[in-house]
C-alpha positions as CSV (number, residue, x, y, z in Angstrom):
1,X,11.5,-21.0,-13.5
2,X,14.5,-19.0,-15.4
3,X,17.3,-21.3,-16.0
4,X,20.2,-21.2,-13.9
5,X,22.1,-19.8,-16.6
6,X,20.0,-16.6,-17.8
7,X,19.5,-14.7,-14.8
8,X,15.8,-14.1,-13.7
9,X,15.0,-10.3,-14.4
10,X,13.4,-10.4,-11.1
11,X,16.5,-10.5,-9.3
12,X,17.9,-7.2,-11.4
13,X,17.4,-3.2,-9.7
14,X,15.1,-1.1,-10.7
15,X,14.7,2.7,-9.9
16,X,12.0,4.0,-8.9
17,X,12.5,7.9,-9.4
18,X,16.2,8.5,-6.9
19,X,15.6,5.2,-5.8
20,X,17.8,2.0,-6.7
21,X,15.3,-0.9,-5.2
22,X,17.9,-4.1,-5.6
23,X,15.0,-6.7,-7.3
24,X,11.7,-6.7,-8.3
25,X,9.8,-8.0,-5.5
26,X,8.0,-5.3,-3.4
27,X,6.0,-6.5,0.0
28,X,2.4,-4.5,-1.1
29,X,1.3,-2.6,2.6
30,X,-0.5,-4.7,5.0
31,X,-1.6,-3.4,8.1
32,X,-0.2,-5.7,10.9
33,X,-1.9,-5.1,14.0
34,X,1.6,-5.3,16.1
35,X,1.7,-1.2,17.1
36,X,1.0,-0.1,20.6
37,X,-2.7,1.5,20.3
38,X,-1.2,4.7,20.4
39,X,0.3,4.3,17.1
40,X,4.1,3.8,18.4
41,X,5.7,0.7,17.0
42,X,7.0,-2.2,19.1
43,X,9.5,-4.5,19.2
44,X,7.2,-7.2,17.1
45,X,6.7,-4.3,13.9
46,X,10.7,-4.1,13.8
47,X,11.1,-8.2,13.9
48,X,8.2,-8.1,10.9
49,X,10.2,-5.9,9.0
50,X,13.5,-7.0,9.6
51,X,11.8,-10.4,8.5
52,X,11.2,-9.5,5.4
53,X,14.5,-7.7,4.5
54,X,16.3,-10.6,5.5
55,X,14.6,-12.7,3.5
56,X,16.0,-10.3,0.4
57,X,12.3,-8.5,-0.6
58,X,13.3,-5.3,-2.4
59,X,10.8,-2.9,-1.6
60,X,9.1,-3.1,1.6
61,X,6.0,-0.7,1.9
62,X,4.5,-0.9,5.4
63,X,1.5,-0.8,6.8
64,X,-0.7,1.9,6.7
65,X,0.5,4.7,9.1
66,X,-2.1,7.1,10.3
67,X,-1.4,10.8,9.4
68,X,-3.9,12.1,12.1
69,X,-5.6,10.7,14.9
70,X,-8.7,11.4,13.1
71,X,-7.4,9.4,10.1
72,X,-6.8,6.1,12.0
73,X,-8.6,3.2,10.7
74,X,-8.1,0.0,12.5
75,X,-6.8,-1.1,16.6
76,X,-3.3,-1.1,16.8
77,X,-2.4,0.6,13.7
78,X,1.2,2.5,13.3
79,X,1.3,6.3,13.7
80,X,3.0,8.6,12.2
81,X,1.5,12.1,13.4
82,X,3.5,12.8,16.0
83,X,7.1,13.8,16.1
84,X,7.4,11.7,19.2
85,X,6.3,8.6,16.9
86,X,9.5,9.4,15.0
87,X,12.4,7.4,16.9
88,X,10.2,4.2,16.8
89,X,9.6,4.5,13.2
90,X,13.7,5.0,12.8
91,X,14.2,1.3,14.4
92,X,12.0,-0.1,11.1
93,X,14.6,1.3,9.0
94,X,17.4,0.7,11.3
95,X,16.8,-2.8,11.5
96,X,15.4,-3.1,7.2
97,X,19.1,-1.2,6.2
98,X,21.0,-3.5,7.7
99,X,20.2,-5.6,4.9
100,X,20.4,-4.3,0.7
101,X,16.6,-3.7,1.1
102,X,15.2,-0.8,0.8
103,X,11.7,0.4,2.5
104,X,9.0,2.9,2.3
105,X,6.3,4.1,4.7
106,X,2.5,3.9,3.5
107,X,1.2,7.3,4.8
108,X,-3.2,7.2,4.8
109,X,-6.1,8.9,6.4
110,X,-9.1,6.6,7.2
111,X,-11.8,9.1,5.7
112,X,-15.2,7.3,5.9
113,X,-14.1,4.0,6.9
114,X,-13.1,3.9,10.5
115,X,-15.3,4.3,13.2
116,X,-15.5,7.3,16.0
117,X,-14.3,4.9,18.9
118,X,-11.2,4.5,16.6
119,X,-10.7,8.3,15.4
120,X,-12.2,10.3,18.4
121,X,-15.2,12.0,16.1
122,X,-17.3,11.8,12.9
123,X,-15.3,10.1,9.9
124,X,-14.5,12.8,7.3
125,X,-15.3,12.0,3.8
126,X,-15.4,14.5,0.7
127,X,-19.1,13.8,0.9
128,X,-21.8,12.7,3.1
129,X,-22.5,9.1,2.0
130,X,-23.1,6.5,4.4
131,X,-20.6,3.9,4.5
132,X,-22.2,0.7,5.3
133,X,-19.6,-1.7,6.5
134,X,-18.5,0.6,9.3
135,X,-22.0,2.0,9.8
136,X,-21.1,5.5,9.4
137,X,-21.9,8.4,8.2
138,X,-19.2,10.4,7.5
139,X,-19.2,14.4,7.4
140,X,-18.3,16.3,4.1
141,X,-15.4,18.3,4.9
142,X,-14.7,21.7,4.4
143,X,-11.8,23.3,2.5
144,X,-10.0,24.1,5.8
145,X,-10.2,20.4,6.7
146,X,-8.7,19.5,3.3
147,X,-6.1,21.9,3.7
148,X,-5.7,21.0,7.1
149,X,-5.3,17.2,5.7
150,X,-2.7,18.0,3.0
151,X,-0.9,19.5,6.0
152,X,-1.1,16.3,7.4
153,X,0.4,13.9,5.3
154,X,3.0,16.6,4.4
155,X,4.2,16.5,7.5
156,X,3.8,13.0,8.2
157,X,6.4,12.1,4.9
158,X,8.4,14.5,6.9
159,X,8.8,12.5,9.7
160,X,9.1,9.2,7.4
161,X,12.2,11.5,5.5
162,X,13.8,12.5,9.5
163,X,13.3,8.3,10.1
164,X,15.3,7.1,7.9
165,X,12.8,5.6,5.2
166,X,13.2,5.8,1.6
167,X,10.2,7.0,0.0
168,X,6.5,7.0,1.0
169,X,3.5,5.6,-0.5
170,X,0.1,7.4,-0.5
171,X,-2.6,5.2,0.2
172,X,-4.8,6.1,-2.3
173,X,-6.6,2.8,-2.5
174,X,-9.5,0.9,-1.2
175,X,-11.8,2.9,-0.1
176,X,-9.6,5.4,2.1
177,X,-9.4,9.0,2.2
178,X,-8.1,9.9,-0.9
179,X,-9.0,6.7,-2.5
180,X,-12.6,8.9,-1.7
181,X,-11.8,11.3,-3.2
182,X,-10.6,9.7,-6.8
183,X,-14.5,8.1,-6.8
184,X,-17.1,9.6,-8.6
185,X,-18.9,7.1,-6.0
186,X,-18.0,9.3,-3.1
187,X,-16.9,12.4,-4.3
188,X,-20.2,14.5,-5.1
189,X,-18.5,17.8,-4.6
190,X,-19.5,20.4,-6.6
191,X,-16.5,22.4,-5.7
192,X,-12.8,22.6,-6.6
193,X,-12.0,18.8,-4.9
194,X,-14.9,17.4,-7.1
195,X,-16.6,16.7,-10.5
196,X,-14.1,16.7,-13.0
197,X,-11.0,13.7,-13.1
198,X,-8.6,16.8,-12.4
199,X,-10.3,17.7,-9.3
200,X,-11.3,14.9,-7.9
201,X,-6.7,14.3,-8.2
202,X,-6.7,17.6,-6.5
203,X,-5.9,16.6,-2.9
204,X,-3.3,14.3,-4.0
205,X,-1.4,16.8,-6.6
206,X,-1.9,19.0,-3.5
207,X,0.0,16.7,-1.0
208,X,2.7,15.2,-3.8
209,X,3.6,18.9,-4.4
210,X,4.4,19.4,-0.6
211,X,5.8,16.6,0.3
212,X,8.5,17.3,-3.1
213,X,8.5,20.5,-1.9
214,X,9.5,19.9,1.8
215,X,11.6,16.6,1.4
216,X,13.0,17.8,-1.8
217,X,12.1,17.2,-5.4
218,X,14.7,13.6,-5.1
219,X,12.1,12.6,-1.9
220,X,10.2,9.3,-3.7
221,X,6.1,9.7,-3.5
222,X,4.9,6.5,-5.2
223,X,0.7,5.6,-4.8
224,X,-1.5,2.6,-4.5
225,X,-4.2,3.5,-6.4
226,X,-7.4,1.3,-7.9
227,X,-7.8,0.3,-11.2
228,X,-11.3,0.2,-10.1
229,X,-13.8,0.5,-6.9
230,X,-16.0,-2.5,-8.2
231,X,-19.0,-0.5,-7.1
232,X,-21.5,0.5,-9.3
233,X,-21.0,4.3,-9.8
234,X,-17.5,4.0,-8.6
235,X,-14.3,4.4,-10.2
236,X,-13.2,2.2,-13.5
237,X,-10.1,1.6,-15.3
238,X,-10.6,3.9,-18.1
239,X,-10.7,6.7,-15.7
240,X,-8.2,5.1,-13.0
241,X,-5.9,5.6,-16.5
242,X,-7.0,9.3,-16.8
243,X,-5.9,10.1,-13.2
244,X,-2.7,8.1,-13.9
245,X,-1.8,10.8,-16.1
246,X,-2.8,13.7,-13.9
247,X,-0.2,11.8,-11.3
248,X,2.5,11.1,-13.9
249,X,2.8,14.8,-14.6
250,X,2.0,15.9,-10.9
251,X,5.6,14.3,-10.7
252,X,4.8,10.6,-8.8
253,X,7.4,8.5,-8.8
254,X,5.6,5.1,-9.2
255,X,2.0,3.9,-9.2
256,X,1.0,0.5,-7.2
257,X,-2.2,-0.9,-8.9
258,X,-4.6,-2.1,-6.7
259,X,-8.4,-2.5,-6.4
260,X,-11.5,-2.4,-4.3
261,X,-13.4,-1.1,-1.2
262,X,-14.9,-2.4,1.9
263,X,-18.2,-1.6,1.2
264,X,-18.1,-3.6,-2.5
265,X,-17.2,-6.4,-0.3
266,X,-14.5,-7.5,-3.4
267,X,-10.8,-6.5,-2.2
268,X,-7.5,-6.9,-2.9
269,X,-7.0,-10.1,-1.5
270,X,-9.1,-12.5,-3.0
271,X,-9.7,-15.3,-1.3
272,X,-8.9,-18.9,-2.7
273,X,-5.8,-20.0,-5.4
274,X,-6.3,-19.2,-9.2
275,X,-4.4,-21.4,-11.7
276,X,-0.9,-20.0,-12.7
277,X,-2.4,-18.2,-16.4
278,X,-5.2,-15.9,-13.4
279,X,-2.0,-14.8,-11.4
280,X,-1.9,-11.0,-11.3
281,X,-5.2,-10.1,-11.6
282,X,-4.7,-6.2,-11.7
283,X,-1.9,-6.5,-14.2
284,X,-3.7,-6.2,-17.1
285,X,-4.8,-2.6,-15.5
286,X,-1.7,-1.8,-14.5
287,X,0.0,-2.7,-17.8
288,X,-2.7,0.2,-19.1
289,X,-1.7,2.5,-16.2
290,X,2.2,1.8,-17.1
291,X,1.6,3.2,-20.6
292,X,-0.5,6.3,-19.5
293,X,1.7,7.5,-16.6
294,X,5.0,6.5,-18.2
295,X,6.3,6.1,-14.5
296,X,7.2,2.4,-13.0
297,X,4.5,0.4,-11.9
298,X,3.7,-2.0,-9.4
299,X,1.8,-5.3,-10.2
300,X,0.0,-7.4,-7.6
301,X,-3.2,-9.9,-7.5
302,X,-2.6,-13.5,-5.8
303,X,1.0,-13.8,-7.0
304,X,2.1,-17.7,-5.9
305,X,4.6,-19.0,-8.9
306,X,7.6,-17.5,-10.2
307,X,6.8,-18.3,-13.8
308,X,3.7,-15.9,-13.5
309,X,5.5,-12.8,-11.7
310,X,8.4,-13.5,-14.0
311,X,6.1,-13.1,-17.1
312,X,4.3,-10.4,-16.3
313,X,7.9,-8.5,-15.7
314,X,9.1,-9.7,-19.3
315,X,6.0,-8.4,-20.4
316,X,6.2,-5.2,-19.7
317,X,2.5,-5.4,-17.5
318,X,4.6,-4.0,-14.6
319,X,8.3,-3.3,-13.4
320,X,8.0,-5.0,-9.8
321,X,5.7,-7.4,-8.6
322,X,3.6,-6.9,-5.2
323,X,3.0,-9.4,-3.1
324,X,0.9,-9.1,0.6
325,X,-0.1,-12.9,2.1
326,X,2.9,-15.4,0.7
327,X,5.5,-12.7,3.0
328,X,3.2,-13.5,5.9
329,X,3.8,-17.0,5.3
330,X,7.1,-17.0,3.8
331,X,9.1,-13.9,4.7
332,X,12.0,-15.7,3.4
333,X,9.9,-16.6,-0.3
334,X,12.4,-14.1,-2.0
335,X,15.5,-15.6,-0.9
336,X,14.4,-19.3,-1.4
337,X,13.4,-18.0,-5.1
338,X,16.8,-16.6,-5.9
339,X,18.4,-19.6,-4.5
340,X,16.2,-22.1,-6.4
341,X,14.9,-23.9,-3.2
342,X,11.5,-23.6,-4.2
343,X,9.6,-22.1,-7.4
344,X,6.5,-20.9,-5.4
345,X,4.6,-19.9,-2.3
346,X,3.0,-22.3,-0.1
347,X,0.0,-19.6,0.5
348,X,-3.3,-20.8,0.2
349,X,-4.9,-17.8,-0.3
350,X,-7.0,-17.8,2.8
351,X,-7.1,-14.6,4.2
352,X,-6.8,-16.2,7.9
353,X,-4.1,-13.9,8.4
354,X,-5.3,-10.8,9.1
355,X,-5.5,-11.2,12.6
356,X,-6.0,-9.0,15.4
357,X,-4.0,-10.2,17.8
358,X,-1.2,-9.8,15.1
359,X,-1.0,-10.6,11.6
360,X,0.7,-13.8,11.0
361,X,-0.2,-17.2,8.8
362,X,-3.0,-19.4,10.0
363,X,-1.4,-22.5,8.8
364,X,1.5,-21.5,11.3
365,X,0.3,-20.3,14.3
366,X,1.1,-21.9,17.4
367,X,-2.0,-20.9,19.0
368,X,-4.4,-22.8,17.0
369,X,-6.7,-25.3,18.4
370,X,-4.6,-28.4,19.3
371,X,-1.0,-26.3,19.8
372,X,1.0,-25.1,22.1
373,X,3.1,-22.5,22.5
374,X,6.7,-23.5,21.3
């Protein structure tokens, strides 16, 4: 830990394009499982998010906010394709600007891996291949449906802009919708949206331009994208570099570096703790990306000490560092950092939280076997 007299550089701003974020902690986007099923949000997303502001994160990033009702992924996920959703979504920032924090919404579309109980049809993919986690498969979509989808997620960052948020993040991670599209895996187009690095970017450029366009050019766009798919055939770091660049000069604003998909049954969230030296696991990738793009970039993998995110900040692998579990745990873990109560997160890495009845740590909950409700 930084000595008490040589501030840590975690605890200086950053900007990420218009953006002044206050430190260098971002929460990464974890879907909660606390909206109504109808995508509005409810009193228990605010609480979450005030949580975390409270507890002095920088950057929040939220959950993953459907763009379309086709595009939902998961029960009780947050919505954001409906002008109606909008005064819910303004209470998030309501309650988050109440504090220095600043907050951004994460803005996806499902593509292959949802089911059709969930989005009310077939999954749309850029091409037809079967997704075998979800048992689906998806249809190849037609240039109006990408048109129809770049509509989408334009207008969804409009609503975002009109509730108050600061920015919004693209999912373009994990095995999602444009995520799809980035993989040579599951993009087999032969058209315009497919084959070569620039086209397979295509609906991405497509949306960052119109969401610049409508929420003017000072509007941040930031991405989670994959350093790689870890699926044969799929998408690898030299070529996660090459459309780093294509989205560095599309105009993106910052580049959260991720990795996986559901069907390579290898995440982001790796389960169990890795010594202190194995913290960050995608920095090295995103230390690449940060040179290529020559935009701010977000670190993440199984972040617990403060030594480790402190390093990789010093050492130019990333300019914030993500974190997902230890703010289910600890939304407070910034705070007690700054303050010097602690030098690391109690998480244990186990992946217990992601829980349908509502995210929230396993270690905690007052509902586990033995407990009562306090």
């Amino acid at each position: 830990m930084a000595s008490a007299s040589i501030p840590s550089i975690l605890f200086s701003p950053v900007r990420i394009g218009s953006l002044t974020v206050p430190n260098r902690f971002a929460r990464s986007a974890t879907h909660d499982f606390l909206a109504d099923e109808d995508g509005s949000v409810t009193d228990r997303n605010v609480a979450l998010y005030a949580g975390l502001a409270e507890g002095e994160v920088g950057l929040i990033i939220s959950g993953h906010a459907f763009v379309s009702p086709e595009g939902k992924a998961s029960p009780r996920q947050i919505g954001v394709c409906s002008d109606a959703q909008v005064p819910g979504l303004s209470r998030i920032t309501r309650a988050v600007h109440a504090f220095p924090s600043r907050i951004m919404l994460q803005i996806a579309h499902a593509g292959r891996q949802t089911k059709d109980k969930i989005c009310g049809g077939t999954p749309l993919a850029p091409s037809a291949v079967y997704e075998p986690v979800m048992k689906v498969m998806p249809r190849e979509m037609t240039g109006a449906d990408i048109r129809h989808t770049v509509r989408d997620f334009v207008q969804a960052a409009e609503r975002a802009a009109q509730a108050g948020f600061d920015g919004v993040q693209l999912h373009g991670a994990h095995g999602y919708l444009l995520s799809s599209f980035f993989s040579p895996y599951t993009n087999r187009r032969k058209d315009e949206w497919g084959g070569s690095t620039e086209n397979r970017a295509r609906l991405a450029v497509e949306i960052l331009h119109g969401i610049k366009m409508k929420c003017g050019p000072d509007f941040p766009v930031i991405i989670k994208l994959n350093a790689s798919d870890f699926l044969p055939g799929g998408l690898e770091v030299e070529e996660s570099i090459a459309l780093s660049r294509v989205l560095g000069r599309a105009g993106i604003d910052a580049i959260e570096v991720s990795g996986g998909m559901s069907e390579a049954k290898k995440g982001s969230m790796w389960p169990g703790l890795r010594p202190e030296d194995e913290e960050g696991y995608f920095a090295p990738a995103a230390a690449r990306i940060k040179a290529a793009a020559s935009v701010p970039v977000l670190g993440l993998g199984g972040f617990r000490t403060l030594r480790a995110m402190e390093r990789t900040v010093t050492e130019r692998k990333a300019d914030l560092v993500s974190l997902s579990r230890p703010f289910v745990r600890e939304p407070f873990l910034v705070k007690k950092f700054r303050t010097g109560e602690i030098a690391q997160s109690a998480c244990i890495s186990c992946n217990k939280c992601l829980n349908p009845k509502g995210i929230s740590c396993a270690e905690l909950r007052t509902d586990k076997p033995g407990t009562s409700p306090s």
